[in-house]
C-alpha positions as a Markdown table, in Angstrom:
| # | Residue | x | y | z |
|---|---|---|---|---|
| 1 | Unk | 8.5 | -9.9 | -1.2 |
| 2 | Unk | 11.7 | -9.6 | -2.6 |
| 3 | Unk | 12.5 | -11.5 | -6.3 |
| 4 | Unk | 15.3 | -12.3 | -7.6 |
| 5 | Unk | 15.9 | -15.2 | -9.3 |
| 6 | Unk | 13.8 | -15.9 | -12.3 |
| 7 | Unk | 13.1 | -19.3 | -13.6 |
| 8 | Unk | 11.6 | -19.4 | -17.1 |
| 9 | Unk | 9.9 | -22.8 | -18.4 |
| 10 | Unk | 10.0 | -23.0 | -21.8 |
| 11 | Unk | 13.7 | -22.8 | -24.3 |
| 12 | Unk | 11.7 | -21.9 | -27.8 |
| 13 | Unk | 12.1 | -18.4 | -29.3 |
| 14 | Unk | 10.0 | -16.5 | -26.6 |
| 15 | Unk | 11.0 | -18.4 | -23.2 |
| 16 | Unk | 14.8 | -17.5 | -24.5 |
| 17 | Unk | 13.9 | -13.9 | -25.4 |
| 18 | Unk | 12.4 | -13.5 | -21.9 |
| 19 | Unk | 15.4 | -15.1 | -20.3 |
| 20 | Unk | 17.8 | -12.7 | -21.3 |
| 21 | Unk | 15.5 | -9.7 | -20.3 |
| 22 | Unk | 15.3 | -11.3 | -17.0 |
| 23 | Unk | 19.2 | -11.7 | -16.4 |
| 24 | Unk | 19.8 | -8.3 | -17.1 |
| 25 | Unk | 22.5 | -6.9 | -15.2 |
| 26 | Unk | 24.1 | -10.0 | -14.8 |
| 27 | Unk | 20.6 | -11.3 | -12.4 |
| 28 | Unk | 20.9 | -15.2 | -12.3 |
| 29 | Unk | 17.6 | -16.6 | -14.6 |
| 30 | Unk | 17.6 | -20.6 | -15.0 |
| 31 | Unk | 15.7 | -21.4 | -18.6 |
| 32 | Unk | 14.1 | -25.3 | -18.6 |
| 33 | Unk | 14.3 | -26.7 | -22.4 |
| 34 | Unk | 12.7 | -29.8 | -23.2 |
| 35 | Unk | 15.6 | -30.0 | -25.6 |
| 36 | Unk | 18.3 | -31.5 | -24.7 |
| 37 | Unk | 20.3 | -29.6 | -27.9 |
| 38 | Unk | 18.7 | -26.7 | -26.7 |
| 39 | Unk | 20.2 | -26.8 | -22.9 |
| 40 | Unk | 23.8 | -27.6 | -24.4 |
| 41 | Unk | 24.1 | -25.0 | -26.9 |
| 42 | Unk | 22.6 | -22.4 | -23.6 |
| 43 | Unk | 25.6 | -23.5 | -21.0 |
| 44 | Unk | 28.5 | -24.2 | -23.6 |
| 45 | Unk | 28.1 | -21.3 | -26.3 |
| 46 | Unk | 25.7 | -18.7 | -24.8 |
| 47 | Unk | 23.0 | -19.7 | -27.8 |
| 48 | Unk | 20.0 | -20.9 | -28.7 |
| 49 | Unk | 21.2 | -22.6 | -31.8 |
| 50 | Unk | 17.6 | -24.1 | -32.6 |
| 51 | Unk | 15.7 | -21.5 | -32.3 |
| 52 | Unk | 17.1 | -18.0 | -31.3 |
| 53 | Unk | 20.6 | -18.6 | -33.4 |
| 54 | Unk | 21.4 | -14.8 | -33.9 |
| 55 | Unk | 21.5 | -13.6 | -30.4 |
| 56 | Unk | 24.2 | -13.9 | -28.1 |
| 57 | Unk | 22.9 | -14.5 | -24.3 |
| 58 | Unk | 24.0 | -13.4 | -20.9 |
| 59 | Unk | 26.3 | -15.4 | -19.4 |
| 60 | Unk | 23.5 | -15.1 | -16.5 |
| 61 | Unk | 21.4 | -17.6 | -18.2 |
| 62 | Unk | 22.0 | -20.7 | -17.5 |
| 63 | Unk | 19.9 | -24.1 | -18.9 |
| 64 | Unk | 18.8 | -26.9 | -17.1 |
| 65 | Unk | 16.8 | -29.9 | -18.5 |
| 66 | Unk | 15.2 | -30.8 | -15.4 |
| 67 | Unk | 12.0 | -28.9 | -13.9 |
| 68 | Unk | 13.0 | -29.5 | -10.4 |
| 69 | Unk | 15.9 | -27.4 | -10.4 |
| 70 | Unk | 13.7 | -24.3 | -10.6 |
| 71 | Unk | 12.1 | -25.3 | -7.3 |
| 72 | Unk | 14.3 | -22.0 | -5.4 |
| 73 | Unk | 13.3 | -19.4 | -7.9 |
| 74 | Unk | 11.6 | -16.8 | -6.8 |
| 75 | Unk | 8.8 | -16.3 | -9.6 |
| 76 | Unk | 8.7 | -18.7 | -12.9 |
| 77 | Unk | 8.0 | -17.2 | -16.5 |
| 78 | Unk | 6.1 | -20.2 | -18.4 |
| 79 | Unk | 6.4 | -20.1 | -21.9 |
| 80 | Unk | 5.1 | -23.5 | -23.0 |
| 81 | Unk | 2.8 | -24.2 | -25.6 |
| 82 | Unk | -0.8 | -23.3 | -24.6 |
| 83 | Unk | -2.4 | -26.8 | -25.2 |
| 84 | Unk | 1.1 | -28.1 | -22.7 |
| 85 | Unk | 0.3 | -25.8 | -20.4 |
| 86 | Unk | -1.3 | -28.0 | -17.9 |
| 87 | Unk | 0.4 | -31.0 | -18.2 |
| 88 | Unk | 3.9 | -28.8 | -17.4 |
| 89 | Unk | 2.2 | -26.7 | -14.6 |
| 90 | Unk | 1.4 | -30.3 | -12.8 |
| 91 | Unk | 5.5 | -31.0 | -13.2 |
| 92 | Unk | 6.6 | -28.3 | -11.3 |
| 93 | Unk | 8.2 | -28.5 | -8.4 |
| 94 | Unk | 5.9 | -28.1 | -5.4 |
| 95 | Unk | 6.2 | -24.2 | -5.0 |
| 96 | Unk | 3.9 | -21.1 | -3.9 |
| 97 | Unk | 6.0 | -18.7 | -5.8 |
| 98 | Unk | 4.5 | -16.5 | -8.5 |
| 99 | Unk | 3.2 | -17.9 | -12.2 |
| 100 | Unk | 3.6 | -16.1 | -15.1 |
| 101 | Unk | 2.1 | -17.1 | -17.9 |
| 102 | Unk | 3.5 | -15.7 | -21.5 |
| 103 | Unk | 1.6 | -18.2 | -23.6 |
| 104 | Unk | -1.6 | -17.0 | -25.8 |
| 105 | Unk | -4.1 | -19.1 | -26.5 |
| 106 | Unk | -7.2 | -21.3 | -25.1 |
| 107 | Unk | -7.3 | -25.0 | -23.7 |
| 108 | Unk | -8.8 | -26.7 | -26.4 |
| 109 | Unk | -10.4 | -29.5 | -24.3 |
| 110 | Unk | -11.9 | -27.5 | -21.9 |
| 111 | Unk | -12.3 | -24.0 | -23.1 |
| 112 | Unk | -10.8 | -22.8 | -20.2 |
| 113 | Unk | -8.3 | -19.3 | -20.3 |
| 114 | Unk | -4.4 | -20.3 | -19.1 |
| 115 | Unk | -4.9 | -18.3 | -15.8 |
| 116 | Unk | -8.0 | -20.3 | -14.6 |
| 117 | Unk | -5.7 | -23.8 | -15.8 |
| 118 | Unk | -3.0 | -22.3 | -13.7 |
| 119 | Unk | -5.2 | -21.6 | -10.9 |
| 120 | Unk | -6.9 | -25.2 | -11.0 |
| 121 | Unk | -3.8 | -26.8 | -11.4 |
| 122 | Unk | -1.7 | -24.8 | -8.6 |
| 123 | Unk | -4.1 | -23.3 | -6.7 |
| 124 | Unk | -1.6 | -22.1 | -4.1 |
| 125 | Unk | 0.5 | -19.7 | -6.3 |
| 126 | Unk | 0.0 | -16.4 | -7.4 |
| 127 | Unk | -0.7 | -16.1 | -11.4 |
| 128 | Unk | 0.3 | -13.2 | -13.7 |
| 129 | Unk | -0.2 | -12.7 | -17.2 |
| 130 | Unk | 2.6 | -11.1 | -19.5 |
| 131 | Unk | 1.1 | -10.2 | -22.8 |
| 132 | Unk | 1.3 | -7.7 | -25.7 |
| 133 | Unk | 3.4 | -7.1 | -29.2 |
| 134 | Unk | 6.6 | -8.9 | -29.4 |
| 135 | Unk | 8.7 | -10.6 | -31.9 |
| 136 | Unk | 11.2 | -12.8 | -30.0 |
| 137 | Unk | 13.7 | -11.9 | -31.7 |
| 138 | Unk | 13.4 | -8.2 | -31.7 |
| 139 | Unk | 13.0 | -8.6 | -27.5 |
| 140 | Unk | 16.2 | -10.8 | -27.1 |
| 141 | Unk | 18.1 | -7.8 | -29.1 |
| 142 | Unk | 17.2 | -5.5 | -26.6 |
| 143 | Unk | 14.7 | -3.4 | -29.3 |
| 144 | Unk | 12.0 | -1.1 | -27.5 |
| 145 | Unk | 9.1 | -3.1 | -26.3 |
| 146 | Unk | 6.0 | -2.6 | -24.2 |
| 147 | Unk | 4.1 | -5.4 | -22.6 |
| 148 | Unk | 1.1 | -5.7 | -20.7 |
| 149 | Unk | 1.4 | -7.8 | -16.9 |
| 150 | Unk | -1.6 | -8.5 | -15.5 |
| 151 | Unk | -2.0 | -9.9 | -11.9 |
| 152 | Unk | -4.9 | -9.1 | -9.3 |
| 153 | Unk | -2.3 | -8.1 | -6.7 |
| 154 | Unk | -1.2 | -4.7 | -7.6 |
| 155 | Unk | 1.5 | -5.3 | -4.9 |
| 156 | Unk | 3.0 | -8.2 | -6.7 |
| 157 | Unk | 2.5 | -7.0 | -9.7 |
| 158 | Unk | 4.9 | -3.9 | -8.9 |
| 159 | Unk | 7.5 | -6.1 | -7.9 |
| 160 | Unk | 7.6 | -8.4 | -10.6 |
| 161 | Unk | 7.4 | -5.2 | -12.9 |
| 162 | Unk | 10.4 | -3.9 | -11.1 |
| 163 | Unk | 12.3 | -7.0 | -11.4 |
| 164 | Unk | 11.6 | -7.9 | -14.7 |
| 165 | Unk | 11.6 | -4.1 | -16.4 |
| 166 | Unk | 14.8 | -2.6 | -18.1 |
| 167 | Unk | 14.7 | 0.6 | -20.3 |
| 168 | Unk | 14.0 | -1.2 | -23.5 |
| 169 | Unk | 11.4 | -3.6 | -22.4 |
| 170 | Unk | 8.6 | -1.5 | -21.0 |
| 171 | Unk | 6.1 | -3.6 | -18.5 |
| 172 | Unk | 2.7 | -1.5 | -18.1 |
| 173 | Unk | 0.5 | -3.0 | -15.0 |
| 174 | Unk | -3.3 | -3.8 | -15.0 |
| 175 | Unk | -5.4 | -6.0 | -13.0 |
| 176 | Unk | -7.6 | -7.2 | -15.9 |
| 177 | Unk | -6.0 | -10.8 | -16.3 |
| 178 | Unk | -8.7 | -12.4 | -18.0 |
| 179 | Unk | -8.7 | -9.2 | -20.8 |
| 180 | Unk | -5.0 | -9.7 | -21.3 |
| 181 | Unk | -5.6 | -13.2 | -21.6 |
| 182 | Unk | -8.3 | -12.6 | -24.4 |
| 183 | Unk | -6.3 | -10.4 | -26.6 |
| 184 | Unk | -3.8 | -12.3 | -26.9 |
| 185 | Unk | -5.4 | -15.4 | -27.7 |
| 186 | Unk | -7.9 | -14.3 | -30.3 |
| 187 | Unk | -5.6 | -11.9 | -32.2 |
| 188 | Unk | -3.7 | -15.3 | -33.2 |
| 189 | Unk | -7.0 | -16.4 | -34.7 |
| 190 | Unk | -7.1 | -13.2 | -36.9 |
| 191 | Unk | -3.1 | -13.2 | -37.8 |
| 192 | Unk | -4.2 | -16.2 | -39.9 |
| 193 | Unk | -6.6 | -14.6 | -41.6 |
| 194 | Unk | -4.3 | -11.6 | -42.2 |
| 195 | Unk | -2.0 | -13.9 | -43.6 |
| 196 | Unk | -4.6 | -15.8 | -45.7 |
| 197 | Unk | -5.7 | -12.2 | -47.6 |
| 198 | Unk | -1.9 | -11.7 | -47.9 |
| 199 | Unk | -2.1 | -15.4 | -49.9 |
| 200 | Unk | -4.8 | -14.6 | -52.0 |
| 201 | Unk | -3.4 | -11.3 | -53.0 |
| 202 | Unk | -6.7 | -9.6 | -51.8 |
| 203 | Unk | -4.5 | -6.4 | -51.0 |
| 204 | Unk | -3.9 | -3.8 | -48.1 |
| 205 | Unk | -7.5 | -2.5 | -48.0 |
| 206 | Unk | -9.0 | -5.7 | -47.4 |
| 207 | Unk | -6.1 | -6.1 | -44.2 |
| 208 | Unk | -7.3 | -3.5 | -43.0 |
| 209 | Unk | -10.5 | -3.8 | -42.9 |
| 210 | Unk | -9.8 | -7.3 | -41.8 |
| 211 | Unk | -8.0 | -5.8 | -39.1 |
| 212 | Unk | -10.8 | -3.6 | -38.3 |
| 213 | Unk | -13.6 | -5.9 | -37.8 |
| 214 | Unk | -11.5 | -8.5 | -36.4 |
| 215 | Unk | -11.0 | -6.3 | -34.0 |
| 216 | Unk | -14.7 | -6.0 | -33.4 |
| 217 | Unk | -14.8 | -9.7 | -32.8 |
| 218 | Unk | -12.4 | -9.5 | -30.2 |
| 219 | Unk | -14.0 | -6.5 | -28.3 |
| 220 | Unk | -17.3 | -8.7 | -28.4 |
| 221 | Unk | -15.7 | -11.5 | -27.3 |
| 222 | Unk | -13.9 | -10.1 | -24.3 |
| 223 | Unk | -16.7 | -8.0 | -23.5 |
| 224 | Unk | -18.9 | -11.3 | -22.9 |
| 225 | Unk | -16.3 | -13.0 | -21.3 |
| 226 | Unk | -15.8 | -9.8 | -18.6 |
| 227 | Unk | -12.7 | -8.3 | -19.8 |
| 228 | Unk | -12.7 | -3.9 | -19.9 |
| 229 | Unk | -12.7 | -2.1 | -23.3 |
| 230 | Unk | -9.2 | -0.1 | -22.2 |
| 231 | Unk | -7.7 | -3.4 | -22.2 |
| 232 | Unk | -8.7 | -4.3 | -25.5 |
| 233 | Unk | -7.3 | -1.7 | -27.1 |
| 234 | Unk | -4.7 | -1.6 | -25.2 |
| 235 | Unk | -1.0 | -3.5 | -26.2 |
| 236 | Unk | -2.4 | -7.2 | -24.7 |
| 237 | Unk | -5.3 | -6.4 | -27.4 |
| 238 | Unk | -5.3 | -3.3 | -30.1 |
| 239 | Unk | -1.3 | -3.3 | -30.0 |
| 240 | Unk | -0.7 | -7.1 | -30.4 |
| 241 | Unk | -3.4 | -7.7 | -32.9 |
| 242 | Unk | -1.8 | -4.6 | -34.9 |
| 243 | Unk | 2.1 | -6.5 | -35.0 |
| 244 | Unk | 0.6 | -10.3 | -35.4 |
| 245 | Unk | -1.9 | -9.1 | -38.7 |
| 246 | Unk | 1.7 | -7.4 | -40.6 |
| 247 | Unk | 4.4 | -9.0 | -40.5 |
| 248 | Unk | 5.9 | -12.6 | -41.8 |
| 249 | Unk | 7.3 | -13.1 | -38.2 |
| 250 | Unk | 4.3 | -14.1 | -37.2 |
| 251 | Unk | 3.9 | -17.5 | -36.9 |
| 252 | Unk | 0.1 | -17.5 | -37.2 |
| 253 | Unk | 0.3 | -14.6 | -40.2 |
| 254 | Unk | 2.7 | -17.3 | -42.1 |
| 255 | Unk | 0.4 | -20.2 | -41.8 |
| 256 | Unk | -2.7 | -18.0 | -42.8 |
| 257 | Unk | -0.4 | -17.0 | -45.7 |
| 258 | Unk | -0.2 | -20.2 | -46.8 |
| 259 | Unk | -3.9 | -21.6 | -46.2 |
| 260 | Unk | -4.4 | -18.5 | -48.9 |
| 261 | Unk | -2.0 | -20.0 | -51.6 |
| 262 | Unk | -3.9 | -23.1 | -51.1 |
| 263 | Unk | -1.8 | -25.2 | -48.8 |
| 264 | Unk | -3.6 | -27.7 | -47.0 |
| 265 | Unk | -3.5 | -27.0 | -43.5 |
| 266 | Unk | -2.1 | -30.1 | -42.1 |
| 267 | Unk | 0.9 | -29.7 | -44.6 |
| 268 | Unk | 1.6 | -26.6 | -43.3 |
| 269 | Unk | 1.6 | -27.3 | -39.5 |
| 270 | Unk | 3.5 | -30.7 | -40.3 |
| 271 | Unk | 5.9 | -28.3 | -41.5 |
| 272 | Unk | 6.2 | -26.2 | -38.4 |
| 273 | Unk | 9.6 | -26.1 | -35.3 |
| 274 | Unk | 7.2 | -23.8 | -33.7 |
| 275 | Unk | 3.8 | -23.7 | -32.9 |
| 276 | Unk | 1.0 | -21.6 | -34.5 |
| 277 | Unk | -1.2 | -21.3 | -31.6 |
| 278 | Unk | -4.2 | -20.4 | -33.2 |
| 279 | Unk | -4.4 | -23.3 | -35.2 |
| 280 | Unk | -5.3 | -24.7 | -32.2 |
| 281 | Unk | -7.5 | -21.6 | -30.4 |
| 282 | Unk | -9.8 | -21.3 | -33.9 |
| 283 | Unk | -12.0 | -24.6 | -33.1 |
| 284 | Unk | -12.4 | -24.1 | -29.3 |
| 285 | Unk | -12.9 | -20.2 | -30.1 |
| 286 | Unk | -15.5 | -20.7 | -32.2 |
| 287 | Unk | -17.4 | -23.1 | -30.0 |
| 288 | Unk | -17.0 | -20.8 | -27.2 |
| 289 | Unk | -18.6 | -17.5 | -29.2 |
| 290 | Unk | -21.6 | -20.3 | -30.4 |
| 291 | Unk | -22.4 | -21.2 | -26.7 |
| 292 | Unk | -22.4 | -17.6 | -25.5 |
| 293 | Unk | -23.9 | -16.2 | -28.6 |
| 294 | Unk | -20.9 | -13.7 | -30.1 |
| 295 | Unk | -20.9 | -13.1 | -33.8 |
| 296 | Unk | -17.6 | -13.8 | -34.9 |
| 297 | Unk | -17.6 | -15.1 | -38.6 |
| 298 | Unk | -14.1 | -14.2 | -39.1 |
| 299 | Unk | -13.0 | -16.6 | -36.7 |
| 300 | Unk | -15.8 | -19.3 | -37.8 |
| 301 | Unk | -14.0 | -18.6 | -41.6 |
| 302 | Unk | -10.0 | -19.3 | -40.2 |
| 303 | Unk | -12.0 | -22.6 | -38.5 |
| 304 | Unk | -13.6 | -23.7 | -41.6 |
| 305 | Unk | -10.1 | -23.4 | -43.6 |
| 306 | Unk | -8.0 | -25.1 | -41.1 |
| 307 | Unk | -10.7 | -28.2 | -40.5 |
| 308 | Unk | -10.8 | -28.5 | -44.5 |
| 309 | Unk | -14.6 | -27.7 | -43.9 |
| 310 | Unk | -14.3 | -24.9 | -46.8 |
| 311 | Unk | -11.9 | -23.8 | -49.5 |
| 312 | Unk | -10.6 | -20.2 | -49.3 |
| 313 | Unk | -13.1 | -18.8 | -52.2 |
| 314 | Unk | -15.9 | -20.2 | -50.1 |
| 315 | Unk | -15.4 | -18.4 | -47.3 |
| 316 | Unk | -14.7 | -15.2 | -49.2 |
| 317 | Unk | -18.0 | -15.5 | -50.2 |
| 318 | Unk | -19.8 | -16.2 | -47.6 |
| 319 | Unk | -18.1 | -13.1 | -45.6 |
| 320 | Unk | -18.4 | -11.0 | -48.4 |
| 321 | Unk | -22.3 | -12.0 | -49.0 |
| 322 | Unk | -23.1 | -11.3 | -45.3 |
| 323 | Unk | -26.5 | -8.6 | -45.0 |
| 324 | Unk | -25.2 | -5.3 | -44.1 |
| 325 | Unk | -25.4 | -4.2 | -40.9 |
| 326 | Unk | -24.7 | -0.8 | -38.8 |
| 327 | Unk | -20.7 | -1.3 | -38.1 |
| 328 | Unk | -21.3 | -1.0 | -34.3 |
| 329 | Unk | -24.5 | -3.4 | -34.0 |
């Protein structure tokens, strides 16, 4: 199977990142923006003035605003919104060439992973998930990065790790798509709560240890679900989790940040270009870990803030109240 051209659905931050590590060495990539700004800043400046303004882009990328132009690539990054995921899948051209998802998060309305949306929705093409610490920004300057692709087919996923792969953006392979899928969608969950002790002023031990149990959480909740431990703490899990909990660049970390200086939640999102996915994986993650059982109060605590359910000294103190309790129990 050979793979050459690269079409990428999505012109935010990410999908735009992603599009200039595909047309490296001058490979023709073909990035869909749903705006239209977006597509004539691409083809008649070589930027992404909305949302990528600082990084010059191959002259391989070119921008289309119509899906059905990417019906010839050979494989299709999509880097929509998690909760958009679905609907844009459906308006695809008819096509059996490989998916790969980049997105993190959980369909809300059905509690479904992206992979098994992708495979409902276009059952006759391959799926992959690309996963693991990265700032946008940082990727589309060409700054070291290793990534996670998971696919079943070790086959395909060689090639696409061959096509896709340059010297600073390092692609490692596993066959544990649901796992990959897992990390990266509860670590957003925890980023807010990161960013909610960095509001409050609660200091770098309780971070960590933030960090720490959240990462418990996680490893419960992927255990359940049938993901492997080495993918957990791998870069899809460990690694991303580690970037998303430190940094103002996160997305998620910045609304948790504010949710801890007592912004309301819905002022915060109304406030948003770009979308804090865990905003939107908190409610359907928490009613997934009640139906199968999993202890997760951190991620019933970032639930309770952004419903308005609870103010931020309330669930301090019901976290901090909880009976003690061996730390691997």
């Amino acid at each position: 199977m050979s793979i050459e051209r690269i079409g990428v659905v999505g012109g935010g931050a990410w999908g735009t990142a992603l599009a200039q590590v595909a047309a490296a060495g001058g490979r023709e990539t073909l990035l869909w923006a749903r705006e239209p700004a977006v597509v004539e800043s691409i083809n008649a400046e070589r930027l992404n003035r909305l949302f990528l303004p600082a990084v010059p882009l191959s002259s391989a990328v070119r921008a289309t605003g119509e899906l059905a132009a990417l019906a010839d690539c050979d494989a299709v990054l999509v880097v929509t919104p998690a909760q958009h995921m679905r609907a844009v899948l459906a308006a695809l051209p008819d096509t059996t060439a490989p998916l790969i998802l980049c997105s993190k998060g959980i369909e809300e309305a059905s509690g479904r992973l992206l992979h098994d949306v992708a495979h409902e929705v276009r059952p006759q093409a391959p799926v992959a998930v690309l996963s693991g610490p990265t700032f946008a920004h940082e990727v589309a300057a060409g700054l070291p990065t290793a990534v996670t692709l998971a696919v079943a087919d070790p086959a395909l996923g060689a090639t696409l790790r061959d096509r896709l792969a340059v010297p600073a953006f390092r692609i490692y392979l596993s066959d544990d798509v649901a796992g990959a899928e897992i990390g990266g969608a509860v670590k957003n969950v925890l980023a807010i709560a990161c960013g909610v002790v960095e509001g409050r002023g609660l200091g770098q031990n309780a971070r960590a240890a933030l960090i720490g149990r959240g990462f418990a959480e996680m490893t419960r909740f992927g255990l359940a679900l049938g993901a492997r431990p080495e993918t957990l703490t791998g870069l899809s899990g460990l690694g991303d989790l580690v970037l998303t909990c430190s940094s103002t660049s996160s997305r998620n970390y910045s609304l948790g940040v504010g949710l801890g200086q007592g912004r309301p939640a819905a002022e915060l999102m109304a406030d948003r270009r770009t979308v804090a996915e865990g905003a939107f994986t908190a409610p359907v993650l928490k009613r997934l870990a009640e139906a199968h059982g999993i202890d997760m109060p951190i991620v019933a605590a970032v639930e309770a803030l952004l419903a308005g359910s609870a103010s931020v000294d309330q669930v301090l103190e019901a976290l901090l109240s909880r009976p003690p309790r061996s730390e691997h129990a």
